[in-house]
Each structure stands twice: as C-alpha cells, then as structure tokens.
C-alpha positions in Angstrom: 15.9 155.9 78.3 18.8 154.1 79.9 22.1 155.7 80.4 25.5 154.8 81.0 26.0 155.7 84.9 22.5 154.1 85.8 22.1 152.2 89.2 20.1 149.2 89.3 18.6 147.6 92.1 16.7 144.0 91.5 14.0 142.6 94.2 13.2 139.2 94.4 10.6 138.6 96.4 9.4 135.4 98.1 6.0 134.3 98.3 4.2 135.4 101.3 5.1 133.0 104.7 8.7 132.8 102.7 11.6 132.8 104.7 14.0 135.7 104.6 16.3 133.6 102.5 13.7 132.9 100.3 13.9 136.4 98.7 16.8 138.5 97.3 17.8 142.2 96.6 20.5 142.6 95.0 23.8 145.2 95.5 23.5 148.2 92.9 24.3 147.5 89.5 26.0 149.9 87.5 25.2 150.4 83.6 28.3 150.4 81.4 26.8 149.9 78.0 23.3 151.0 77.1 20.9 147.4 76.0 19.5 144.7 78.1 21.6 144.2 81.6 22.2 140.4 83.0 22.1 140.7 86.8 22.2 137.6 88.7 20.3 136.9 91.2 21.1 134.2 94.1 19.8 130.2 93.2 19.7 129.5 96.5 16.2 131.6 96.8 14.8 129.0 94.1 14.5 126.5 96.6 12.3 128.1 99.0 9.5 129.4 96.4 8.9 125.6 94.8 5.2 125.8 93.4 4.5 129.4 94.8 4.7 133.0 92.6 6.9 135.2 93.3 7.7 138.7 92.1 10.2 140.7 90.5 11.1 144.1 90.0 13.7 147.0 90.1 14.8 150.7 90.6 16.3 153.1 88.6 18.6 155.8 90.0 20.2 158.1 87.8 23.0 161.1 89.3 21.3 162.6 92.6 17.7 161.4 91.6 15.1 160.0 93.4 15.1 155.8 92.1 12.2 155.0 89.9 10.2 152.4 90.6 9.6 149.8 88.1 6.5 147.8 87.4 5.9 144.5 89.5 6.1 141.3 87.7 4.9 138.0 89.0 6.4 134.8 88.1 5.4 131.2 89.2 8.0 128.6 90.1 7.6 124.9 89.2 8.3 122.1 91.3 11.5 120.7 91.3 12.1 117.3 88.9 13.1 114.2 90.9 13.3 110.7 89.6 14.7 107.5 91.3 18.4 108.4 90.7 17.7 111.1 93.7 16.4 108.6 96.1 18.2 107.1 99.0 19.1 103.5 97.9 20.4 100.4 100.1 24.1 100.1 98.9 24.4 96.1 99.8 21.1 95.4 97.4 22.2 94.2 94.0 24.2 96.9 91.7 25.8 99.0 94.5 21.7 99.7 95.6 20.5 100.5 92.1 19.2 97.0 91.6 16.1 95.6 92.7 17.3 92.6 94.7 18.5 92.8 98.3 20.1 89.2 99.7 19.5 89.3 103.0 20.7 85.9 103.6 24.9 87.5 102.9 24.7 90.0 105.0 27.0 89.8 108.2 26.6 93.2 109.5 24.1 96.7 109.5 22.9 97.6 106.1 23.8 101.0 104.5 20.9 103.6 103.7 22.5 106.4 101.3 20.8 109.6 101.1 21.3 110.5 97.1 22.3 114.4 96.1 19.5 116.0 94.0 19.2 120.0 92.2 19.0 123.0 94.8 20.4 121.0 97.7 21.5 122.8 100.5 22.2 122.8 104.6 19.6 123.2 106.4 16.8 121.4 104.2 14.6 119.3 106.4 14.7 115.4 105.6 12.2 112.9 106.4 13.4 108.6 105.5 11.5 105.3 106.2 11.0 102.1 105.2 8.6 99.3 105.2 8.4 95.9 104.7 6.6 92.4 105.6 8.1 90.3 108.8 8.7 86.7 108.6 5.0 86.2 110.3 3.6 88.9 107.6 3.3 91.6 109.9 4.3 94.9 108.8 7.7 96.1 109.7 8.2 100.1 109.9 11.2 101.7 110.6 11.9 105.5 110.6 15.4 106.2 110.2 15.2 110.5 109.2 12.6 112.8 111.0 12.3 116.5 109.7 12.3 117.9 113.0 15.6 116.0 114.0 17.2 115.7 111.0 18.7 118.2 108.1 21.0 117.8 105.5 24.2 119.5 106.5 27.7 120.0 106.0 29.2 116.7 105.2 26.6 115.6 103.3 27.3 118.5 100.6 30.8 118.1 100.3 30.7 114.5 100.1 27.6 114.2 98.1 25.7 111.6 100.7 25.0 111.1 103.7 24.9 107.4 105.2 22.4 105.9 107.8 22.4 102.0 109.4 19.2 99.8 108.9 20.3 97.0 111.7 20.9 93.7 110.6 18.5 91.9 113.1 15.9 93.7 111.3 16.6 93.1 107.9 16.7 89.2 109.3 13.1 89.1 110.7 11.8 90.3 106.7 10.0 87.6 104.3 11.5 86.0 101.8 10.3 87.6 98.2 8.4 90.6 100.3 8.8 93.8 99.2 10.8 96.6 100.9 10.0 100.5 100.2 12.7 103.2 101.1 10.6 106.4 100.8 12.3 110.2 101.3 10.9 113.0 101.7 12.5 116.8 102.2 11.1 120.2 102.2 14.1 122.7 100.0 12.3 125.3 102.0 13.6 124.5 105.4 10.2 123.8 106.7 10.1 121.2 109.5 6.0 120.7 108.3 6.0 116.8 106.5 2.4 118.0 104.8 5.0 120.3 103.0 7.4 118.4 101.7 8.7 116.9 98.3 8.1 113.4 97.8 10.7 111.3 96.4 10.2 108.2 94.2 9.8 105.5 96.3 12.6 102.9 95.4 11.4 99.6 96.3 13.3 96.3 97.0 12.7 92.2 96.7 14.0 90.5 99.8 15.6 87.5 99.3 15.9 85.5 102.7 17.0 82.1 102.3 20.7 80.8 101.4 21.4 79.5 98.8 23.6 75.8 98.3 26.7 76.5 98.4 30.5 75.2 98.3 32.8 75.2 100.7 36.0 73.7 100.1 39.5 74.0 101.9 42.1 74.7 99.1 45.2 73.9 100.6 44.6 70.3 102.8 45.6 68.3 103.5 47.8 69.8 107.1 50.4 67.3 108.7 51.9 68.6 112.0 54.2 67.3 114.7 52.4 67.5 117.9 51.5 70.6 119.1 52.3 72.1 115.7 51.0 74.7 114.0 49.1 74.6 111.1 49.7 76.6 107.4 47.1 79.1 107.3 43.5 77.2 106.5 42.4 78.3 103.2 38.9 77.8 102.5 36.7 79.2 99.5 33.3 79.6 99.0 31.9 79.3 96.0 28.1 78.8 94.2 27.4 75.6 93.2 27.9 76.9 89.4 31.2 78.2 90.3 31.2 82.5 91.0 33.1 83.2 94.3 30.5 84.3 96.9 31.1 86.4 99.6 30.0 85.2 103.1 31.0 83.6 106.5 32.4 80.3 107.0 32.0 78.8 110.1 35.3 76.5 111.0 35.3 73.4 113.2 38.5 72.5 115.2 38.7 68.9 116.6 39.6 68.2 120.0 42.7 69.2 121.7 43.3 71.8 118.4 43.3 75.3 119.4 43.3 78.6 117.5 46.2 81.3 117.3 44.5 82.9 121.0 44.8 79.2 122.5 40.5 79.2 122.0 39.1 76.1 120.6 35.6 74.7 119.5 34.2 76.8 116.5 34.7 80.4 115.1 33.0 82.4 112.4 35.3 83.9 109.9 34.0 86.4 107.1 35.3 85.4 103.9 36.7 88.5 101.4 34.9 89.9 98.3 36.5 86.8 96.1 35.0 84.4 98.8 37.9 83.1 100.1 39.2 83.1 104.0 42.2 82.8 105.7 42.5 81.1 109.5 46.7 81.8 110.5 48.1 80.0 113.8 45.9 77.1 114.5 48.2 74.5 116.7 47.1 70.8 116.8 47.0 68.1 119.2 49.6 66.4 121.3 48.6 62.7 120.3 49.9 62.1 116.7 46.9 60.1 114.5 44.4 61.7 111.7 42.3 65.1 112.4 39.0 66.2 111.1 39.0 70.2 110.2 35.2 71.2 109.6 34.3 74.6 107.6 30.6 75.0 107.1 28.1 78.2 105.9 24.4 77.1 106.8 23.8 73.5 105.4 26.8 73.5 103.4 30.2 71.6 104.4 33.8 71.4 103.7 36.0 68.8 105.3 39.9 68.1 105.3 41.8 65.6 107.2 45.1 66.6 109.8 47.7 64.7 110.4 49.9 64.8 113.6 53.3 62.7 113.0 54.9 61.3 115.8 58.1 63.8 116.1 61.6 62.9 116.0 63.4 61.6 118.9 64.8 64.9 121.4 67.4 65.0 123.5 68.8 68.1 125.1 72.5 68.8 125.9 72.8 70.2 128.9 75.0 73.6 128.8 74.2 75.7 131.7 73.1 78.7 130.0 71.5 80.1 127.0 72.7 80.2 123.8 72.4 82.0 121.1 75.4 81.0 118.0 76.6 77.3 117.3 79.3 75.8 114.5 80.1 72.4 113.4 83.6 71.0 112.1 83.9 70.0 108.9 84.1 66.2 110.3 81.1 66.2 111.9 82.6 65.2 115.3 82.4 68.2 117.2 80.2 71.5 117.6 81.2 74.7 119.1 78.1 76.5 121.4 78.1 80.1 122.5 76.8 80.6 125.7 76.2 84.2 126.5 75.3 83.9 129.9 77.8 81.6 130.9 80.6 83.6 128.9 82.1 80.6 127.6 81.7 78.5 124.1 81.5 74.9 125.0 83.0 72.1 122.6 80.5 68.9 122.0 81.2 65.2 121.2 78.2 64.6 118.3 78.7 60.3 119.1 78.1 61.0 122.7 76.5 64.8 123.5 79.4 64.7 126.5 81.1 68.4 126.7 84.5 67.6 126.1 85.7 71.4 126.6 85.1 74.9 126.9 86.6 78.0 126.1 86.0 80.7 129.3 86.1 83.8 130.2 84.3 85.1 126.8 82.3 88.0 128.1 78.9 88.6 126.2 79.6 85.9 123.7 77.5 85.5 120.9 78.5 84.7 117.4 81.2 81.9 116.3 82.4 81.2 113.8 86.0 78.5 112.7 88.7 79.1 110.5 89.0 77.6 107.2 91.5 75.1 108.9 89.9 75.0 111.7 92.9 75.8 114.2 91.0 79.2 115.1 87.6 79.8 116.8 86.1 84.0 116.2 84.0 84.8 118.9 82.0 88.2 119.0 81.7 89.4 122.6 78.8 92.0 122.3 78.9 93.6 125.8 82.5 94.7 125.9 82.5 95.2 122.1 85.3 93.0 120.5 86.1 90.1 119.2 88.0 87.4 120.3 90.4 85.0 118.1 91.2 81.6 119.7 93.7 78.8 119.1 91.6 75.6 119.6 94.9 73.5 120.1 95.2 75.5 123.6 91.9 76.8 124.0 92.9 80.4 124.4 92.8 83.6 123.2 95.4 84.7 121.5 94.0 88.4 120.2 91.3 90.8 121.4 89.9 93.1 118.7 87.9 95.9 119.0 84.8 96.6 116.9 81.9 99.3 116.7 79.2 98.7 119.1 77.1 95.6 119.6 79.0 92.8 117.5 76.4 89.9 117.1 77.0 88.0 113.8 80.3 86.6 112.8 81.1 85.6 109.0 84.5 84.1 108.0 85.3 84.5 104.2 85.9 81.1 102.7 89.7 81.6 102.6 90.0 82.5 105.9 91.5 86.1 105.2 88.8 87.6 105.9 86.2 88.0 109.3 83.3 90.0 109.2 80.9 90.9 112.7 77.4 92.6 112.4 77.3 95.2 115.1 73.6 96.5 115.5 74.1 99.1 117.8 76.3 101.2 114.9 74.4 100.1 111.8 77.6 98.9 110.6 80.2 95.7 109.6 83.7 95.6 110.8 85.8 93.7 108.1 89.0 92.7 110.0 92.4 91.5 108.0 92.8 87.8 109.6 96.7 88.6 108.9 97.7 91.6 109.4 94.6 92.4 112.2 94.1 95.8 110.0 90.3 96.9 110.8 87.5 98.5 108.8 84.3 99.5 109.7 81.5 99.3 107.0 78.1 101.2 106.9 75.2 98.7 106.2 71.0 98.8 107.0 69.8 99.3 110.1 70.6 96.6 113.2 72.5 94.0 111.3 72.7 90.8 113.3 73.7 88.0 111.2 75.4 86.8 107.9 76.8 84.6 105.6 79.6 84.4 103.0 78.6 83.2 98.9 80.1 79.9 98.3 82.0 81.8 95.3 83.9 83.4 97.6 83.4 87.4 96.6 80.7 88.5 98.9 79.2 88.4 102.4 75.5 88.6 102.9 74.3 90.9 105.6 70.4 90.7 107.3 69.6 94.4 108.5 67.0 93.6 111.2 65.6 96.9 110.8 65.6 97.7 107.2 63.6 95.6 104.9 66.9 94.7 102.8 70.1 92.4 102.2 73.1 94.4 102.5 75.8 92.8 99.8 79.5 93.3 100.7 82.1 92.9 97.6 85.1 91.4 99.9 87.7 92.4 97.6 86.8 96.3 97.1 84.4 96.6 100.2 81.7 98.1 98.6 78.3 97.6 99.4 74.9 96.9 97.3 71.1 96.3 98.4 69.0 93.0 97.6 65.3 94.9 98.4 63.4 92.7 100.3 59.6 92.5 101.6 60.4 92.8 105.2 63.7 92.7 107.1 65.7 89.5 107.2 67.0 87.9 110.7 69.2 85.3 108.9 70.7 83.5 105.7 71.7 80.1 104.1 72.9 78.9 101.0 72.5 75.4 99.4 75.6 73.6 98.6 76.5 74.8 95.2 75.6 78.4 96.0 73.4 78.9 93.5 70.4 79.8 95.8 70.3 82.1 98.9 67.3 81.6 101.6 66.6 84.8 103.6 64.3 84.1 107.0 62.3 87.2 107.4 59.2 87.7 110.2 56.7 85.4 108.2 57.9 84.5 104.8 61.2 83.2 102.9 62.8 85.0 100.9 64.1 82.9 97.9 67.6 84.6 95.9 69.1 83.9 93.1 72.7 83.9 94.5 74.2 84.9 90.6 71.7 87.7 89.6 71.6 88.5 93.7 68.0 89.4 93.3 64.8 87.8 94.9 63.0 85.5 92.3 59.7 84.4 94.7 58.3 84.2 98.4 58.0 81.4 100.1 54.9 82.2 102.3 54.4 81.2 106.2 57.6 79.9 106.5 59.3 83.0 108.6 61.4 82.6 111.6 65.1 83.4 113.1 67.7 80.8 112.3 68.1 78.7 109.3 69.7 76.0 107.9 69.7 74.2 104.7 70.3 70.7 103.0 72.9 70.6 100.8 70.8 70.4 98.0 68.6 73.1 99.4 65.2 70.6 98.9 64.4 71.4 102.6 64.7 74.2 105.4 64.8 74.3 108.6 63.5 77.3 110.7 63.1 78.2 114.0 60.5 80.0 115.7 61.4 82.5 118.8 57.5 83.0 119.5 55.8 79.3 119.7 59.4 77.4 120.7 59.5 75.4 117.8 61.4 74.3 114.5 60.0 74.0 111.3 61.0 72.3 108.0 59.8 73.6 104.8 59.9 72.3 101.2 61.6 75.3 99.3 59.7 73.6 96.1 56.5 73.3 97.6 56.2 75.9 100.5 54.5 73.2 103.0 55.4 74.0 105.9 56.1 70.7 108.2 56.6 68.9 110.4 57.3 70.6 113.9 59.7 70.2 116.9 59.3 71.5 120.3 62.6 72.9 121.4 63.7 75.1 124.2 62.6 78.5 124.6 63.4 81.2 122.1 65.6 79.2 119.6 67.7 81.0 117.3 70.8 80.2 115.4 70.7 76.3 114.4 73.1 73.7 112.5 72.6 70.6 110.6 74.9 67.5 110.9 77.3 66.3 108.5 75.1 63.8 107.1 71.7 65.5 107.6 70.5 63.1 110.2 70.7 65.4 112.9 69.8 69.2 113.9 71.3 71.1 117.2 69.7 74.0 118.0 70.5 76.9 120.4 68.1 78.1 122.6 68.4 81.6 124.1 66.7 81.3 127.3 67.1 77.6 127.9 70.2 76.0 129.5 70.6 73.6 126.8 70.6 73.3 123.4 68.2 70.8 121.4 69.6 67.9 119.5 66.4 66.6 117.0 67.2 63.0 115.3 65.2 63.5 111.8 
C-alpha cells in the first residue's frame, strides 16, 4: 500500500504522430498523507490530442527501490466545443459584428476582420480565414485573408484577446446588394500546418446591404455673412435619416467661386461626419465681390444648401506712421489717440477729425504699451528692450522719469485713480506695480508670459492675461495679492463693458466670457479668438483681431456670430474704439500704419 515518503511520477502520453508538447511527465510527487493524490498535469497538452486516445500512467518509488510500474490506461479526448461566439466577425456589420447586416454603402475606409478567442488557445496554433461572397455582376468573390502555413496565432493576440485583419474597402464595394457574405475560420490547436486537419469554425454569415439610403443633409448654423475675403464660422452640417437617427457618413461640401478652404483649395472636399453625424468645416474665406453665395453639402443624391453673404466692408483708411505698432490709447474727448511705434521708438499723437500727426513723443526705445493718466497730463510708456518705463508730461512732450522694471515690460495698466501703474513683463513671469507718487516699486509673481491687462471699473483689481498659462491672474491693488480665474486656454487680452459687470478674455480660438463680480467664467464664446480687443459700452458687440489672416472681426457676445470682417495691416494687435463707436483704429505690428475702419 501507499506510504508516506512515496515518489510519484505521471506520464501523459500523446497519441502517436503527437508533438513533444503534446505529451507530459510530470516532476516527482511526494506523498504526504496516505488516500488518493491530485497531481496536475499541464492543459496545454489537451490541445494537441483533440479526437485521438491517449494514455496515462505512473511510477512508484519507495526509499532506494526500483519504481514500479503502473498499469497503462487509455483515455480518448473529445473535440473541442465551438459555437459562433468563437468565430471571427466583421466589427463594422450591425451590433459591433454580432449582427447579421453589413452596410456597405457607410463605409469610408478598410473593414475590420476580428479573430475571436476560444478554449485551449495558444501561440503557435496554425489559422486558416476567408471569405466569400457574390460581385455586383454575380460572380463569386473569394478572398483569403489567414493561411496556416503563413499565419499563427501569437503573442499579441493572447494578451489582447484578438487579433485584427483588413478586408479592403474596394472589395467590399464591388459585392451585391442583399448577397450573402461567409467569414469562415479554421485552426488546428495541434500546431499542424495540414488544413485536412483542422477545426472548423461556425461559419458566420452576413447580408450585404449596398445601396444608400435617402438621407438629410442640412447645415445647422447658416446662414454665413462675411466682409470680403472673410472667413467663415465653422460650417456645421448634419446628417440625418429621413426619420430622424443621426447617421454617420461623408458629406461632400460645395464652395462657390472665388471661396476657398482654410489651405487656400477650392472646388469640393469630402468630409467624414462623426458617430452623431455631424461635421465641422473651420477656416473657409469667401469672395472679394460682396452679393449672395451658394454653400452646397451633398452625400450621394441627397442635398443641403445655405446661402452666403459678403457685405460690402466699411470704408478704410490707413494713417500713415512709419513703423509698426503694437499699443494705442484714446483721450477721453475723442480728439486725439496716442500710437506706440516700436520700431520707430516714438509714440505718435493723432488728430481723429483729420488722421494728420500732430506730434510725437521720441527717443522711446522698444516702446510698446501706453497707457494716460486719469487726467490725462501723463503718458506711461513700457520700453521692453532696455527694460523700463517711461512717464511723460504731454504739456512738454517729455520724459520726466525713467523706471526700471523686471525683464520684458509689454502691457501697461493704469488703476482708475491714477495711483497706481501696473506693466506685464513676460520675460520674468511677473507684474511690477509702481507707486505713481512716491515712484516706490514692486514686483509681483503672476502665470507664465504675461503681456497685457486691464483694470475693473470698480477700481480694486487689475486683470492680467498669462500668454503661457491657461489662466487670468487677478491682482487686489490695495493688498497686492494675487488669485486665478482658470481658463480653457491662455488669454492674449481683456475688455470690460462699460458698467464693469462683464469681462471678455481673447484666447487662441474662443472668448472667454467673466462675470466681473463672482470673477469666474460663466460661458465660451466659440470661434471668436484673436489678440486685441475692444468692446462697446454696452458690451453687445466685440471687436477682435486676428494676427494670422490680417483681419478684424466683430462678434455678437449674445449670439456668438461671428461677422463681419475687415482687412487691415499685417499682424494687428492691440485696437481702440472711438468715442462714439463710429470708428475703430487699429495697430498693426508689421505695417507702417495703423488702420482706421468707419463702421
């Protein structure tokens, strides 16, 4: 009898022609309790010995003793269990490929074949995949996708549980409409590259559906007025069925003539749509000749239209300065408007009734942001290259102090009661706060690149853009400290309306929209981004321009439309309105004039 002490050896042998992995002995087993002894033997050997016999026995060595030999047993193995949930399946066909359908007609790109997981997987089993169909002309259409001889399942297919294969569009195009498609798999668990040999799958079989059905197309947000050569709000069209359900699919959009899309191509694009059917077209720029537009979207016979308007634009004149510009201010009269030039190192001093220079103020190195005194006796000029700023009596035209603040001053805010001047200096990531009486200086850590700024009509706080952190930084004037308004992206400059109860923050591509008392952002306007801003006093419209596409923009802040357009100079940035809203001078960086729009 059995003894505690007992070695045990198990033999698993494969049937004959088995590979070496199909058979198992196993290490010696050691008997700790006398009764009946689990020993496990590896799975992996079931695998090879589907439908064949195999045997099983074991020896017996006890102390120093020969082992004993047991008596053979033979056992047959059944044939491994698939059913349909093992198959391969086409994951675009209805149901993520467990359906029966397979629309054709949607597709814009190579169908998905998924090899499915089933029991006693493993590398190295050989797998054979096909499928067959009826062409367009009822010919048969074959096309082998797995051979056992080239392909095995492997690696990646184990951990991930599949393993994907393309069926080419163009050939999924060319089947009948209604015929049926077979996806048939074969593999052999044995390793053996012999098809005769291997275990059939359930064939999972598809209905082709090849012609589109009526659709709707329909642009959502038309229609578009422009000024000429403006560029459109993004197109929104969505496709829909006739009964309603988003469908997914391409829209094919139509620009007239003398349109042309964000790459300056014109004529006709396709444009997949997204799982809820809808698609976006962003920088399409219209004609020079103002008059109405016809915008076409269509998806086979289907068709969408919406009408374009290009307005004749306001009447431009440019003032000549010389240079490029980058920072203007207006007095509160509405006579006159101060222009920093930074490559001519001077501010020039405007006549608004005639656009005739009537001054300047030289020898202002690097000169960027102005800004006027309360009474307007002083003009605060930032002079980024030699890093200060200068204070200058406007009676004389001089300057009567020199400052110096941390690197890079851009920006310059004045607080409302003139005690205070603020400059943005992006090379430091800070704000120096200067006493306007006693000249007493304080440098302020804010985000990252601050360039611009504007003080709350209230009087407590200045508004910093960081131009490299997606954030307003909010300065309390009277205590200096400093909170965050998070925003989307980072913000290049700020405007309140009149009353200050609303703050508009121009970020890359959208508006950022702040509730000036709870200082956080209540909404987004979309597609309305730029550099410089300026608002009406009631804060109905904004005005925004673009560095990239040379142009200024007004937006509703109610609506979000985005429109009309002005041509300008090149690059404009910083921008003011005139005192009754009539008019709007704009700075342009690399242009030796500044733009004057009548509205």
């Amino acid at each position: 009898g059995m003894l505690v002490g007992d070695r045990i050896i198990v033999r698993l042998t494969g049937a004959p022609g088995t590979p070496a992995a199909g058979s198992h002995t196993t290490e010696p087993w050691p008997v700790t309790s006398v009764g009946p002894q689990e020993i496990p033997l590896a799975v992996s050997v079931i695998a090879f010995n589907l439908a064949k016999s195999i045997t099983l026995d074991y020896t017996v060595t006890r102390s120093t003793q020969d082992p004993k030999e047991s008596r053979i047993r033979a056992l047959a193995v059944l044939q491994l269990r698939v059913d349909l949930s093992h198959s391969p399946k086409i994951i675009q066909a209805a149901d993520g490929g467990d359906g029966t359908d397979l629309d054709v007609s949607t597709l814009t790109a190579a169908a998905t074949l998924r090899g499915g997981f089933w029991p006693h997987i493993a590398s190295g089993q050989r797998v054979w995949m096909r499928v067959e169909g009826t062409k367009k002309d009822d010919k048969p259409y074959t096309r082998t996708v797995w051979t056992g001889p080239s392909n095995a399942v492997n690696a990646l297919w184990i951990s991930q549980g599949y393993l994907d294969a393309s069926l080419p569009l163009a050939d999924l195009q060319w089947l009948k409409d209604q015929s049926e498609l077979a996806v048939t798999f074969m593999s052999t668990p044995d390793h053996s590259t012999d098809e005769n040999l291997a275990l059939s799958f359930p064939v999972r079989t598809y209905t082709v559906k090849a012609v589109e059905d009526a659709v709707l197309v329909k642009f959502t947000n038309a229609p578009y007025v422009i000024a000429p050569r403006g560029r459109l709000k993004d197109i929104e069209v969505q496709l829909s069925n006739l009964d309603g359900p988003p469908l997914q699919g391409t829209v094919t959009l139509d620009l007239p003539a003398d349109f042309s899309f964000s790459d300056g191509g014109s004529g006709s694009r396709d444009f997949p749509s997204d799982i809820e059917g809808k698609v976006s077209v962003r920088g399409v720029t219209g004609a020079q000749t103002s008059g109405s537009y016809n915008l076409v979207a269509s998806k086979g016979a289907s068709v969408g239209e919406a009408s374009a308007t290009v307005t004749a634009q306001g009447q431009l004149t440019n003032v000549f300065i010389g240079g490029g510009t980058w920072d203007i201010a207006i007095n509160s009269a509405g006579t006159l408007i101060y222009v920093s030039s930074w490559q001519k190192n001077n501010i020039s001093i405007i006549d608004t009734a005639t656009h005739e220079i009537v001054n300047t103020i030289d020898d202002i190195p690097g000169v960027h942001g102005i800004a006027l005194s309360p009474d307007e006796r002083l003009c605060y000029a930032s002079n980024e290259t030699t890093n200060t700023v200068s204070i200058i009596d406007l009676s004389s035209s001089k300057t009567i102090k020199t400052l110096t603040t941390d690197a890079g001053p851009e920006g310059v805010i004045i607080s409302n009661n003139g005690q205070w001047l603020f400059t943005c200096n992006y090379l430091t990531n800070t704000v120096t706060q200067i006493d306007t009486r006693t000249y007493e200086i304080k440098n302020i850590t804010v985000g990252k690149a601050p360039r611009y700024g504007a003080a709350s009509p209230d009087g407590k706080y200045i508004y910093i853009c960081n131009t490299q952190s997606p954030y307003i930084s909010l300065i309390e004037i009277e205590t200096s400290d400093v909170r965050k308004i998070d925003l989307i992206n980072r913000a290049w400059s700020i405007a309140f309306n009149a009353i200050g109860e609303t703050a508009y923050a121009i970020m890359d591509n959208d508006t950022a929209v702040i509730d000036a008392r709870q200082q956080t952002v209540i909404r987004y306007i979309e597609n309305s981004g730029g550099r410089g801003i300026t608002t009406t006093r009631l804060g109905q419209y904004i005005y925004i321009t673009d560095m990239e596409s040379n142009k200024l923009a007004r937006t509703n802040t109610a609506t979000g439309f985005v429109g009309p357009f002005y041509i300008v100079g090149k690059v404009p940035c910083h921008l003011t309105k005139s005192t009754d809203e009539k008019k709007l001078y704009v700075c342009n960086y690399e242009s030796d004039y500044i733009s004057c729009i009548d509205l």
